[in-house]
C-alpha positions as semicolon CSV with decimal commas, in nm:
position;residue;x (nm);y (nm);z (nm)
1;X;10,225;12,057;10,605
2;X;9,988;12,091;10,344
3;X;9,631;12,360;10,420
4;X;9,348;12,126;10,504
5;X;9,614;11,917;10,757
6;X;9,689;12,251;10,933
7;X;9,330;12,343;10,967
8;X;9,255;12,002;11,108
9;X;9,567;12,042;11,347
10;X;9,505;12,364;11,482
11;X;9,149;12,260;11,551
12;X;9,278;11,982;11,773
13;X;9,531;12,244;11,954
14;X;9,235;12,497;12,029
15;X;9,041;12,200;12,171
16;X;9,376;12,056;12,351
17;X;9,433;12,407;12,479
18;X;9,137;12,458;12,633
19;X;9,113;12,128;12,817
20;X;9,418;12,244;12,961
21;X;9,319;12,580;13,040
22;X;9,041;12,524;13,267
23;X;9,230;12,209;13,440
24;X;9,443;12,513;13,587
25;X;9,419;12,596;13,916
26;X;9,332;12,952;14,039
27;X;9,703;13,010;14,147
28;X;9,879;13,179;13,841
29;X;10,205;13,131;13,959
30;X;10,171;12,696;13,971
31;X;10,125;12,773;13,612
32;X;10,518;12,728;13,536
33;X;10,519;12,412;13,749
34;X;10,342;12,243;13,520
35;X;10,602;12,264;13,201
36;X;10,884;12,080;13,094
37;X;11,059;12,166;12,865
38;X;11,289;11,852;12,718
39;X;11,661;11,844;12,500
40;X;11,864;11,544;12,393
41;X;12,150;11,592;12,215
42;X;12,229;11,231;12,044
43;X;12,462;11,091;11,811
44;X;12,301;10,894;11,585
45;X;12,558;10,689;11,310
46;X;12,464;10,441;11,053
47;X;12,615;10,103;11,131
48;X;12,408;9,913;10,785
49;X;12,737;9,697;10,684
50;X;12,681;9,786;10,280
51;X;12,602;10,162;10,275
52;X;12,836;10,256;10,111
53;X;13,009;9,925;9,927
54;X;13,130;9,921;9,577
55;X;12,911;9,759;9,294
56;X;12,972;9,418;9,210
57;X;13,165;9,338;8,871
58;X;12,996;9,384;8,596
59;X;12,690;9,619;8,746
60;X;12,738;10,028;8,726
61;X;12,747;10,197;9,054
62;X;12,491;10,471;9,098
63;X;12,417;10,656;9,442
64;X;12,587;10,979;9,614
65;X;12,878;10,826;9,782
66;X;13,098;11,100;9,719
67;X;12,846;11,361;9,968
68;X;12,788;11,203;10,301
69;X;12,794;10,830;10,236
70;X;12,768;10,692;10,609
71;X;12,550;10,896;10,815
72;X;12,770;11,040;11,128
73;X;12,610;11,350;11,265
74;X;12,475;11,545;11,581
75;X;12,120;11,579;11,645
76;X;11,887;11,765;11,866
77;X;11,541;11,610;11,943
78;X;11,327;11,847;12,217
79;X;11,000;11,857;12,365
80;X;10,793;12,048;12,558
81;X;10,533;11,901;12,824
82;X;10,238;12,027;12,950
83;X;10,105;11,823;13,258
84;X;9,696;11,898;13,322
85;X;9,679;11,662;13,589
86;X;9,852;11,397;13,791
87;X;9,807;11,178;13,500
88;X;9,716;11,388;13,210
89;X;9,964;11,538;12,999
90;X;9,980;11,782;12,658
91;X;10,309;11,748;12,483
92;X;10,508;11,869;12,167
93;X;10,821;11,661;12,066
94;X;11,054;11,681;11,767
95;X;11,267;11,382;11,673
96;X;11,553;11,288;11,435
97;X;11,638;10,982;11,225
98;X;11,958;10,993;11,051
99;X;12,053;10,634;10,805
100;X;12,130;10,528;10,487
101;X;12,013;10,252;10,331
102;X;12,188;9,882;10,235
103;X;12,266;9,832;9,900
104;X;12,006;9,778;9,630
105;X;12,039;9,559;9,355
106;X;11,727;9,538;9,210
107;X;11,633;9,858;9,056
108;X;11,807;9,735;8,714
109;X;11,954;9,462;8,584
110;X;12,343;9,647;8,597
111;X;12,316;9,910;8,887
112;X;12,377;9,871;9,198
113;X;12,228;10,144;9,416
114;X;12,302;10,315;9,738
115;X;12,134;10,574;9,917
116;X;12,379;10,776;10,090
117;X;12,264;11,044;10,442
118;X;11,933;11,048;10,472
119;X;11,738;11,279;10,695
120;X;11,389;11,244;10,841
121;X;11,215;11,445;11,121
122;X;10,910;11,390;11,233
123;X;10,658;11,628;11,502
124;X;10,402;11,481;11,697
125;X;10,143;11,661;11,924
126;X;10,021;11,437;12,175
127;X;9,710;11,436;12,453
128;X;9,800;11,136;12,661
129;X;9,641;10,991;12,983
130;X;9,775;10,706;13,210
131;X;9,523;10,490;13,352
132;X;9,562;10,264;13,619
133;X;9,726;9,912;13,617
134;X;9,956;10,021;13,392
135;X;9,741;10,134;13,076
136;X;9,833;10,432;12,910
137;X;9,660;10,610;12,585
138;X;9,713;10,897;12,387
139;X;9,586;11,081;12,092
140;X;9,812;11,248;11,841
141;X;9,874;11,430;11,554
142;X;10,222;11,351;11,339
143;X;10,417;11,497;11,053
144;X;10,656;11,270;10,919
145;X;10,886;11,469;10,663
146;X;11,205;11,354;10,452
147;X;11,452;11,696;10,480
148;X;11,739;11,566;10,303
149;X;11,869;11,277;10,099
150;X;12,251;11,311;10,053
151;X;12,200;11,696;9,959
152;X;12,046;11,575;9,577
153;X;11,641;11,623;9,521
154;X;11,543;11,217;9,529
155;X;11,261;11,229;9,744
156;X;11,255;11,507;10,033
157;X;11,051;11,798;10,101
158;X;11,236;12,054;9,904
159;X;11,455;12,154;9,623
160;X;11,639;12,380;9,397
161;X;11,466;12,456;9,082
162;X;11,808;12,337;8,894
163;X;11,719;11,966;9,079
164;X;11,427;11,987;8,961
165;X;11,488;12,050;8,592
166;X;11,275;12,365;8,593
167;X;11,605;12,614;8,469
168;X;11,979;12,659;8,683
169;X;11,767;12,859;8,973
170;X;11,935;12,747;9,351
171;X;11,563;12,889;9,436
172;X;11,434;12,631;9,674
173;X;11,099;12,506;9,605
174;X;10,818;12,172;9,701
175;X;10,928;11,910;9,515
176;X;10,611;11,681;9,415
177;X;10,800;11,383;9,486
178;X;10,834;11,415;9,828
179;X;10,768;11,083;10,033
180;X;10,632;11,289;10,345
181;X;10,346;11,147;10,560
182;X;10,125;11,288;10,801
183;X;9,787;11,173;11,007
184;X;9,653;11,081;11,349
185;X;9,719;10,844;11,567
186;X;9,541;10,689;11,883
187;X;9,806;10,474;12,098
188;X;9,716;10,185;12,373
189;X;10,007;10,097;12,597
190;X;10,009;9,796;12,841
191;X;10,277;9,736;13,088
192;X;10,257;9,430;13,304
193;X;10,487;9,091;13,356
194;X;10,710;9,039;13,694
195;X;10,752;9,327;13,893
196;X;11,108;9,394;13,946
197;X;11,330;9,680;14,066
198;X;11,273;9,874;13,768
199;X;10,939;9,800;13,805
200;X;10,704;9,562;13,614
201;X;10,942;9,439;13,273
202;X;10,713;9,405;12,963
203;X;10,550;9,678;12,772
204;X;10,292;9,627;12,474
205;X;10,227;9,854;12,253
206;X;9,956;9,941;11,980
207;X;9,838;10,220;11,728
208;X;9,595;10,306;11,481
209;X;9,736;10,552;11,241
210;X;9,466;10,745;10,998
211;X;9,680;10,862;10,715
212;X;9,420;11,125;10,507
213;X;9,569;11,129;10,128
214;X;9,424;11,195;9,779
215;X;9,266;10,976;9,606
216;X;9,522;10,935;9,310
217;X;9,860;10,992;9,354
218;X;10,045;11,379;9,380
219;X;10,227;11,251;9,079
220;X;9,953;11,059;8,885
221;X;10,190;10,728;8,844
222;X;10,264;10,588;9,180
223;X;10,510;10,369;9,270
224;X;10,384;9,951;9,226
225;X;10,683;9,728;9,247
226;X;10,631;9,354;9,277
227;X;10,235;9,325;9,174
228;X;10,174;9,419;9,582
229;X;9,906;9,647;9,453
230;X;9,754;9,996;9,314
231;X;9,789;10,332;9,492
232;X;9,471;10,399;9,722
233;X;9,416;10,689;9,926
234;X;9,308;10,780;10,304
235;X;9,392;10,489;10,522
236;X;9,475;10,305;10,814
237;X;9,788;10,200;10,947
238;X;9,824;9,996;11,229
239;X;10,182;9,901;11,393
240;X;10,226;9,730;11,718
241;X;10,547;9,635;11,923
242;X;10,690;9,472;12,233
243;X;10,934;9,598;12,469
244;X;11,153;9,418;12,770
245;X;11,346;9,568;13,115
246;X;11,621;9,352;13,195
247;X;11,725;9,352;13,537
248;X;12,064;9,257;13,531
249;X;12,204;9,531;13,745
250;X;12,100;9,617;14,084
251;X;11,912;9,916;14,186
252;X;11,701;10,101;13,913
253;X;11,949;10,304;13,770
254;X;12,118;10,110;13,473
255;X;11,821;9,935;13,214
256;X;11,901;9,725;12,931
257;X;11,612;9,636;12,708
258;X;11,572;9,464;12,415
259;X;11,247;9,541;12,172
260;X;11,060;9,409;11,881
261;X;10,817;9,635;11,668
262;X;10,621;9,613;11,350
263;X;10,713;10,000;11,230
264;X;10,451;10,147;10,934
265;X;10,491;10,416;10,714
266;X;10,242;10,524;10,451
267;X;10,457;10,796;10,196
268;X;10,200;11,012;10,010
269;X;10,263;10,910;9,740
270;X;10,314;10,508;9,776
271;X;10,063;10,256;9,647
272;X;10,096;10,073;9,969
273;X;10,210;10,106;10,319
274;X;10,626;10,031;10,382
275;X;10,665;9,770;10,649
276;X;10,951;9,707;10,909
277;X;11,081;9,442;11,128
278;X;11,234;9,688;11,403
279;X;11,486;9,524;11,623
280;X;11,608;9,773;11,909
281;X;11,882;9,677;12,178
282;X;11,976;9,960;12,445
283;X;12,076;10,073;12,759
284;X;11,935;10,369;12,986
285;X;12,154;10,540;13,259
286;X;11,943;10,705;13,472
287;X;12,186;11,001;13,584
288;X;11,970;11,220;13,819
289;X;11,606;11,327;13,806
290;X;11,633;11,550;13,525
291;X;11,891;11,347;13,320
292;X;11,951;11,010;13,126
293;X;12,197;10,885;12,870
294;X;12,117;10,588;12,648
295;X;12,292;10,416;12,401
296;X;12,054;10,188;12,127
297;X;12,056;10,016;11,792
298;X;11,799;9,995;11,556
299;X;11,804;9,751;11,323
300;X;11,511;9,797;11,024
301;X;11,459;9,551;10,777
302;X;11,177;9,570;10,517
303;X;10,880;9,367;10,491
304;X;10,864;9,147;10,115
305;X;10,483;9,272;10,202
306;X;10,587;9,641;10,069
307;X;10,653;9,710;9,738
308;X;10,918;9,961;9,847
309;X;11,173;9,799;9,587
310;X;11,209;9,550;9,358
311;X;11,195;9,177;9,551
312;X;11,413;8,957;9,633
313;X;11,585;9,307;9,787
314;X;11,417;9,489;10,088
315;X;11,463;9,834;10,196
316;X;11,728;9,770;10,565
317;X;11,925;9,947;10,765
318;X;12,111;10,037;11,134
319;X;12,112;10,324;11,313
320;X;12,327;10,349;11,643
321;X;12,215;10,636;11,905
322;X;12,397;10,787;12,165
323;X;12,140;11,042;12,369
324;X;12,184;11,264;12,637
325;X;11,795;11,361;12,826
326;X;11,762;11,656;12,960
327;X;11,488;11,776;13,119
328;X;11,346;12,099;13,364
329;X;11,059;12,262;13,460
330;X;11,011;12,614;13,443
């Protein structure tokens, strides 16, 4: 995170904190009830049906194939939740996206392009609130970073002065073209439809995301594919989705749902925002109280809106999870 971000976030944790501090109540020991503390181990494997595929005849094949061409690792997302009231709730959560992209053929008339592992994390620190009638809101702050990109300096946070063409040092340093984004977010959730034995079946979601950025680019010529326009700074972002319970099982411990969501990103140093068509499909065992494994796919596939790439391609891919929730108090 860069200095005036950090300031801005730890003013919003001293004013979080102290919300939370005098919604205690004057027992010190109920202090512990009100933590959880959250890990999921998950799988997460791209399932994108060209990662990795050989160039066509005739075009050059460029990308990191022989690294970690088809993302198949273990993760570890975690939280840590801090409940004020019945219904009022400060939380921390890391998460994990591990993909590579589909082929590109665009970026020149005889390459054809592919990604490799990439490796994105992103924090969030969250006040939320649930209203009744099933309204929900939060406020949040959000650091979106790109760690690794098949272990070569393309676009993540950091690398070795050698990738960078500053000498043959393995010192690690901030690489300028790093495609990390961070801002704040307000979120309005709606659930509502039939009520069922899971409980009411639709959810709608929406957020405005203010992404604060300079007002030219961190590396002066920003990226403008397609004529989709210039490079702009502070901004915002607004993406919305849809998600549906099934109830094809009895009881309220097996959930299938199916999702839609418009997912936005705004990279620091893109002249506009990257757009997605999210399609998720999943299903959520509820084990016990403090337990659930789900298994989803994600299915991304760029908006021509973006000028991410060179059109008629679009940035897509899959990403299959596999997640085991844990969660206990203290």
């Amino acid at each position: 995170m860069h200095g005036p971000h950090l300031t801005r976030l730890s003013v919003f944790l001293v004013a979080a904190s102290a919300m939370a501090f005098t919604a205690l109540p004057a027992k010190a020991d109920d202090f512990g009830s009100r933590i959880t503390i959250s890990v999921a181990p998950n799988y997460q494997g791209g399932t994108t049906g060209d990662q990795a595929a050989p160039p066509p005849a005739g075009r050059a094949g460029v990308g990191y194939t022989h690294d970690h061409p088809n993302p198949q690792d273990l993760k570890l997302d975690y939280g840590l939740d801090f409940r004020i009231d019945k219904a009022t709730h400060f939380s921390y959560t890391r998460s994990n996206l591990d993909f590579a992209l589909g082929r590109i053929l665009t970026i020149a008339p005889t390459v054809s392009l592919v990604t490799g592992d990439i490796v994105d994390r992103t924090d969030t620190i969250s006040l939320s609130h649930a209203f009744p009638h099933g309204v929900a809101t939060s406020l949040y702050y959000y650091n979106h970073v790109r760690q690794d990109d098949t272990g070569l300096c393309l676009n993540q946070a950091y690398c070795t002065m050698a990738q960078l063409g500053r000498g043959s040092s393995g010192t690690v340093t901030g690489n300028p073209q790093s495609i990390d984004e961070h801002g704040y977010g307000m979120h309005l959730g709606y659930t509502f439809g039939p009520k069922s034995q899971i409980g009411q079946l639709f959810t709608l979601g929406v957020d405005a995301k203010y992404v604060p950025r300079p007002s030219i680019g961190p590396t002066g010529t920003s990226i403008n594919l397609g004529g989709l326009g210039k490079y702009t700074g502070s901004q915002f972002i607004f993406p919305y989705g849809l998600t549906v319970k099934l109830p094809l099982f009895p009881g309220h411990t097996t959930i299938p749902i199916i999702g839609y969501e418009r997912a936005t990103v705004l990279f620091r140093d893109e002249a506009t925002p990257e757009d997605y068509n999210l399609i998720l499909a999943g299903i959520i065992k509820v084990i016990n109280k403090n337990a659930t494994l789900s298994l989803t796919n994600l299915r991304f596939n760029g908006c021509k809106c973006a000028d991410t790439i060179p059109p008629p391609d679009v940035v897509r891919f899959s990403v299959i999870q596999l997640k085991l929730d844990l969660h206990t108090g203290l």
